[in-house]
C-alpha positions as CSV (number, residue, x, y, z in Angstrom):
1,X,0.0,0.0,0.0
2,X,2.8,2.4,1.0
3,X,4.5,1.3,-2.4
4,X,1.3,2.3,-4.7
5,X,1.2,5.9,-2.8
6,X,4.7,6.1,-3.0
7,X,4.9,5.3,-6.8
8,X,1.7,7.5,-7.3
9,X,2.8,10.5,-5.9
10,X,5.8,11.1,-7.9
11,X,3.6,10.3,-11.3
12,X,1.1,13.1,-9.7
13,X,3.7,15.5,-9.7
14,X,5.4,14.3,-12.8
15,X,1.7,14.9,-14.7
16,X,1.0,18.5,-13.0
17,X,4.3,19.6,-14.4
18,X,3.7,18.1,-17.7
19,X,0.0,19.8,-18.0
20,X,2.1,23.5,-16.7
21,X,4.5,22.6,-19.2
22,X,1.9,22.3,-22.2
23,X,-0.5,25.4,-20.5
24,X,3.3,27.7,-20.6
25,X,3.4,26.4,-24.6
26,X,0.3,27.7,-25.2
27,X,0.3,30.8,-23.7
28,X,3.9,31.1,-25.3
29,X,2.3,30.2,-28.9
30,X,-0.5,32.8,-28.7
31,X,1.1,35.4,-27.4
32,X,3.5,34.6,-30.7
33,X,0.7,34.9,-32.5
34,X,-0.7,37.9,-31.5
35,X,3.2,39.5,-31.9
36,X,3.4,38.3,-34.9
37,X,-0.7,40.3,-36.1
38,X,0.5,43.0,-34.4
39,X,2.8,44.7,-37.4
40,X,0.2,42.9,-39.9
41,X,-2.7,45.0,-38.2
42,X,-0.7,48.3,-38.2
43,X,0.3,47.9,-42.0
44,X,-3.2,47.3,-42.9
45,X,-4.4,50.4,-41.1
46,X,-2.3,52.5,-42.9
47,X,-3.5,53.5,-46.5
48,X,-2.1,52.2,-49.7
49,X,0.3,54.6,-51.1
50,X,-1.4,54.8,-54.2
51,X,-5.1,55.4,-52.3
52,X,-3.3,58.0,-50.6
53,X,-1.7,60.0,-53.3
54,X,-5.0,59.7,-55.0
55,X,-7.0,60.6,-51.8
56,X,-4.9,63.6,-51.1
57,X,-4.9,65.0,-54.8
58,X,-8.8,64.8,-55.1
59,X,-9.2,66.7,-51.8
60,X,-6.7,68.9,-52.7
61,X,-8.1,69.6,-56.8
62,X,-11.7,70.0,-54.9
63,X,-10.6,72.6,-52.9
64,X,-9.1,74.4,-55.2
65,X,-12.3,74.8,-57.4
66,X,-14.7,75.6,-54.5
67,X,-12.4,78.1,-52.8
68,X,-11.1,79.0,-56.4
69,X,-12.8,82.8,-55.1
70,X,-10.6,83.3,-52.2
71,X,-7.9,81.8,-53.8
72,X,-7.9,84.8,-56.4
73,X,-8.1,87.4,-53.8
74,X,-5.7,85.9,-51.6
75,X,-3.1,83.4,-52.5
76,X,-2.3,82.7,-49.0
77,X,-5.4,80.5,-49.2
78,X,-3.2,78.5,-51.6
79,X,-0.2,77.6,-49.5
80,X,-3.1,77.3,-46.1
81,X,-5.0,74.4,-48.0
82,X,-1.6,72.8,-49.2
83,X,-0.4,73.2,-45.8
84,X,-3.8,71.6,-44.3
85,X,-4.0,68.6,-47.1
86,X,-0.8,67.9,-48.4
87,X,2.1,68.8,-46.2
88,X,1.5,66.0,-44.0
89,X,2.8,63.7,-46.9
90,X,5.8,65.1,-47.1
91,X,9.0,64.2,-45.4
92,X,11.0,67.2,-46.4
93,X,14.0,66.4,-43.7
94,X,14.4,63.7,-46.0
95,X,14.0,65.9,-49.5
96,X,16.1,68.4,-47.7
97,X,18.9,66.1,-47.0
98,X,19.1,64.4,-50.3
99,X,18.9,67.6,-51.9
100,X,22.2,68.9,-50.3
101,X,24.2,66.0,-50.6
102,X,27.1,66.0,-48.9
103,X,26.7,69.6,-48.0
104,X,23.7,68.2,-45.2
105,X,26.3,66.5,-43.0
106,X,28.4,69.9,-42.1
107,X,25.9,72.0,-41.9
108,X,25.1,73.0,-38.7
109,X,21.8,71.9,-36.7
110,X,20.5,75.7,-37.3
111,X,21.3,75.7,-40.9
112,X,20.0,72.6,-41.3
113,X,16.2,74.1,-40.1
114,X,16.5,77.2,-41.7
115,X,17.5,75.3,-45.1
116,X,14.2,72.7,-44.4
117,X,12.0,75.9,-43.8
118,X,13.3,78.0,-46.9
119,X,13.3,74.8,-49.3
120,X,9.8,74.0,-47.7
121,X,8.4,77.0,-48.7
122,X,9.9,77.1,-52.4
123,X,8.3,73.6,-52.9
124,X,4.9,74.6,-51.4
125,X,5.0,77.5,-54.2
126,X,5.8,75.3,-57.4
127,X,3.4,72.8,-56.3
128,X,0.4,75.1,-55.4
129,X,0.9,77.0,-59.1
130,X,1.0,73.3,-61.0
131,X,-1.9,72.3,-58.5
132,X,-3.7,75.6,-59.9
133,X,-2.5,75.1,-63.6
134,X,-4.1,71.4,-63.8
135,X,-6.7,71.8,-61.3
136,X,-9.1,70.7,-64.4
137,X,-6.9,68.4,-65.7
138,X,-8.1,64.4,-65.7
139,X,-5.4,62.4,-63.5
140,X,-4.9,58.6,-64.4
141,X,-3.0,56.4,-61.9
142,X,-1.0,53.2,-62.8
143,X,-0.7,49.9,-61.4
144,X,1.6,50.0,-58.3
145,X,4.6,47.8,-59.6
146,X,5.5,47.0,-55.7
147,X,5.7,43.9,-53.8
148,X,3.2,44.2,-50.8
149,X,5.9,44.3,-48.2
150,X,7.5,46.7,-50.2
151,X,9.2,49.8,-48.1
152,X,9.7,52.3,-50.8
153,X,7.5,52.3,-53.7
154,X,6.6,54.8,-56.8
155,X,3.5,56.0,-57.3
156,X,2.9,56.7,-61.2
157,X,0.3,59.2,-62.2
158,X,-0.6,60.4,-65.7
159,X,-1.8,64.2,-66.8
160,X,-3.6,64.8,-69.4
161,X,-3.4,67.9,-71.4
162,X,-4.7,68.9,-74.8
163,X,-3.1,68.4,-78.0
164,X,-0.4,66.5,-76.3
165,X,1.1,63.7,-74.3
166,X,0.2,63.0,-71.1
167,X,2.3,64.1,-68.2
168,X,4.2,61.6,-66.4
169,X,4.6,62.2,-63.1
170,X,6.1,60.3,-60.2
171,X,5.8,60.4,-56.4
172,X,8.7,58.3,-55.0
173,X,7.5,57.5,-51.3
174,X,8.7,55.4,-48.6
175,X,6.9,54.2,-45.2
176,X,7.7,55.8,-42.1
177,X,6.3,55.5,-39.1
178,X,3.2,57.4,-39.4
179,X,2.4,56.6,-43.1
180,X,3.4,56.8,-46.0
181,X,5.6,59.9,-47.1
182,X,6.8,61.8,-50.2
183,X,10.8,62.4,-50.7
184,X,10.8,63.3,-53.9
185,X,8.6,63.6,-57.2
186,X,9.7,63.1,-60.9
187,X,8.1,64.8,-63.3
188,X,8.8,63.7,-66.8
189,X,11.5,61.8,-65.4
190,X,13.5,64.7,-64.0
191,X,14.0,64.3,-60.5
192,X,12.8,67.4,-58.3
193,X,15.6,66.7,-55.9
194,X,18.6,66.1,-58.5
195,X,17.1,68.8,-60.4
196,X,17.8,71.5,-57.5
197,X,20.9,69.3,-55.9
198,X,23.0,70.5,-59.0
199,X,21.9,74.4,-58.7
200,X,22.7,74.6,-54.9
201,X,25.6,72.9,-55.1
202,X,27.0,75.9,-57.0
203,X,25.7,78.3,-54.8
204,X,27.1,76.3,-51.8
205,X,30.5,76.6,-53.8
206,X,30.4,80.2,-54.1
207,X,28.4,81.8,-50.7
208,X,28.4,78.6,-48.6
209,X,25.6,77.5,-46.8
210,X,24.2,80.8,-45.3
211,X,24.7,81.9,-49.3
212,X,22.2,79.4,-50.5
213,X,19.7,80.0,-47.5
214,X,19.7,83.7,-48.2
215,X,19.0,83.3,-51.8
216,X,16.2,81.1,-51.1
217,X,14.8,83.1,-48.6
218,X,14.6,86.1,-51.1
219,X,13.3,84.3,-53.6
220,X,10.5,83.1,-51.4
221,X,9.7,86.7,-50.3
222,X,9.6,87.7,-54.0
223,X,7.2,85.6,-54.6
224,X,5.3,86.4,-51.6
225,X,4.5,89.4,-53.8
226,X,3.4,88.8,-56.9
């Protein structure tokens, strides 16, 4: 009798620390599983690079036609809807940086912010008077040639225009942690960013880096009046 308790005790314990052993697997496993949704959920939330190009041009084309008014009296209404609708898109740190090359890395922290906000400005201009140049335009936008984990993508739009070939015009994105964000656009195939790279990198050669920033912040308030 004291031999079957004996024996039966230690397989009692034995068993217990088998069934902990399998409950500690399966917690282990789902809480796998539920690390492993996690990224799966937070990719899904965000939009599709193309839905949002496409998203944020039709808000932006409406509200250029039904404040079109304002827009005429006051072109600060311009840059205030860009800013609202569009800006948030844009990683121009990134644009900024790739811009000035090798020039980025020794500039100084303040240079660096009053580059960003000068260059930020410019871009907001050119892209408010191209918004308000093809506001009517129709806007066709290709397939996304991406795989779906893809990290960088292009987004490939078409403008049509009378009498003549439609526009090609690229957004070259990548996903950061908030979304998806613009760091450059191609237009034709000419790269915005190479395209101005080249022209500050010969007024870095000549004036420096306060040079450039003071050019660009005359040009800005130039065309703050016209």
């Amino acid at each position: 009798m004291t031999i079957l308790v004996a024996g039966a005790a230690p397989r009692a314990a034995h068993d217990g620390r088998c069934a902990r052993r399998i409950a500690r697997r399966r917690v282990s496993s789902l809480l796998l599983a539920v690390g492993a949704l996690l990224p799966l959920v937070a990719v899904a939330d965000t939009p599709a690079p193309v839905a949002l190009v496409k998203d944020t041009t039709s808000r932006m084309l409406a509200a250029l036609k039904a404040e079109k008014a304002d827009i005429d009296r006051d072109e600060g209404r311009l840059y205030t809807l860009i800013a609202d609708i569009a800006l948030p898109h844009f990683d121009f740190n990134r644009m900024g940086m790739w811009t000035l090359g090798p020039y980025w890395r020794s500039a100084t922290p303040e240079q660096r912010e009053r580059f960003v906000a000068e260059f930020r400005q410019l871009l907001v201009r050119t892209y408010g008077h191209t918004l308000m140049d093809y506001r009517d335009a129709k806007i066709s936008y290709l397939p996304l040639l991406a795989s779906p984990d893809a990290r960088q993508v292009t987004v490939r739009c078409e403008i049509e225009q009378a009498g003549g070939n439609p526009i090609q015009l690229v957004y070259a994105m990548y996903l950061a942690a908030d979304g998806w964000k613009v760091y450059d656009v191609l237009v034709e195939g000419v790269s915005l960013v190479m395209n101005y790279r080249s022209s500050f990198a010969a007024v870095i050669q000549q004036q420096g880096m306060d040079g450039l920033i003071r050019q660009l912040a005359e040009k800005n308030r130039q065309s703050g009046h016209d």
